[in-house]
C-alpha positions, 0 to 999 in steps of 0.5 A: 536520484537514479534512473527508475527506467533502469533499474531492474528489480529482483522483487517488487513490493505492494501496499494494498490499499489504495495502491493495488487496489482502488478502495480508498473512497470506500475506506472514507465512506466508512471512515465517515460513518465511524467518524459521526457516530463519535463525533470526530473531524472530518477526513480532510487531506491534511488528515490523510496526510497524517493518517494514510499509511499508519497502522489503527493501533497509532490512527485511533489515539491521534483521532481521539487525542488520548491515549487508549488501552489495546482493547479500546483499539481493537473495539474501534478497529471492529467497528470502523473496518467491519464497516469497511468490509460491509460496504466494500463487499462486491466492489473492490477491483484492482487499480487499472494495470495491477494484473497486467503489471503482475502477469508480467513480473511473473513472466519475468521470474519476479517475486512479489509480495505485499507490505500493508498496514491493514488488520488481517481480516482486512486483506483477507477480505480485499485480497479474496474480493478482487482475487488477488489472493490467488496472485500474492502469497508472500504479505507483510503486516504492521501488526506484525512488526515493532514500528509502522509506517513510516518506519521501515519494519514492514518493508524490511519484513515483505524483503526478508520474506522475499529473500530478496535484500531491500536494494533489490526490491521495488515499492509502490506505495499510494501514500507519503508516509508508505513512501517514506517507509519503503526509501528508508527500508532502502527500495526504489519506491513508485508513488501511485496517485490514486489519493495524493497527487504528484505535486504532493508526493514531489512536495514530501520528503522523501519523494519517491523516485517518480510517480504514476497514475496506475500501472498501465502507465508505469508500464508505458513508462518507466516499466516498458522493459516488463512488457517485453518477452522475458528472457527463456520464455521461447 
């Protein structure tokens, strides 16, 4: 496994939830309330395990155990992200170092983009609650791609859109099955422990390359180079 310290990417991929910002508890709240009204299990780690990562047009036949016609998904994918929404509203900030990490590959002429498998009203609303909307132009969605995560479409879109070939680009990502993505998209992949831990991202396969807390720790680490004056800023 390479050296993350050196690498010296020429783009940087995001997921949203969970990664650049901290909203995972409020995913659950909803997902809790959406989960007793149809009489679902409960939202174990196995269950995230399964589920963080993937699109609701795969989550929602896994948590029902049959199949469902594209309306039936889109019924169900209103009711529990509008609780999302509704709850989360006022409340979502960005995981600690998001935009200090962000001011500072700006510095550095790194182009940044997000890969996500939320519904567009989702980003919309993240993205414009905690202002990253203002920072982050260039979004990547499952919806918008053949296969989800942990296929490597979505990653391969924020890429292209990057003009920026996947070797080149970094990834963060908060789950296993988004690191498996980003790996098999081709990226050096960082895993942020806001959800799993580091003992179980090291426990899939594929791991990513290391694993943090939040940026500011990425940034006291294997990203230390980012915080140094950039190259024709004098």
């Amino acid at each position: 496994m390479p050296d993350i310290s050196e690498f010296r990417p020429r783009a940087v991929v995001f997921d949203l939830d969970g990664t650049l910002v901290d909203n995972m508890a409020l995913h659950a709240q909803a997902f809790e309330s959406f989960a007793a009204v149809h009489q679902l299990p409960p939202l174990t780690m196995d269950l995230r395990r399964r589920i963080d990562g993937k699109r609701n047009s795969e989550i929602f036949p896994m948590l029902f155990e049959r199949e469902m016609t594209w309306d039936e998904v889109l019924q169900f994918e209103e009711e529990k992200e509008g609780a999302y929404r509704q709850v989360s509203r006022g409340r979502l900030v960005p995981v600690r170092g998001a935009l200090t990490l962000l001011a500072r590959l700006e510095a550095h002429g790194i182009g940044v983009a997000v890969a996500t498998s939320a519904p567009l009203k989702n980003v919309l609303h993240t993205l414009g609650e905690t202002g990253l909307d203002a920072r982050l132009a260039i979004i990547a969605r499952g919806d918008e791609v053949a296969r989800g995560k942990p296929f490597p479409d979505v990653f391969a879109l924020a890429a292209e859109r990057l003009a920026v070939p996947p070797t080149e680009c970094l990834a963060f990502e908060d789950a296993p099955i988004g690191v498996a993505a980003a790996v098999a998209a081709g990226m050096t992949t960082v895993g942020v422990a806001t959800t799993f831990s580091a003992d179980q991202f090291d426990a899939h396969i594929p791991a990513p390359h290391t694993v943090v807390p939040d940026y500011e720790a990425f940034l006291d680490g294997p990203g230390r180079w980012l915080r140094e004056e950039a190259v024709g800023s004098r």
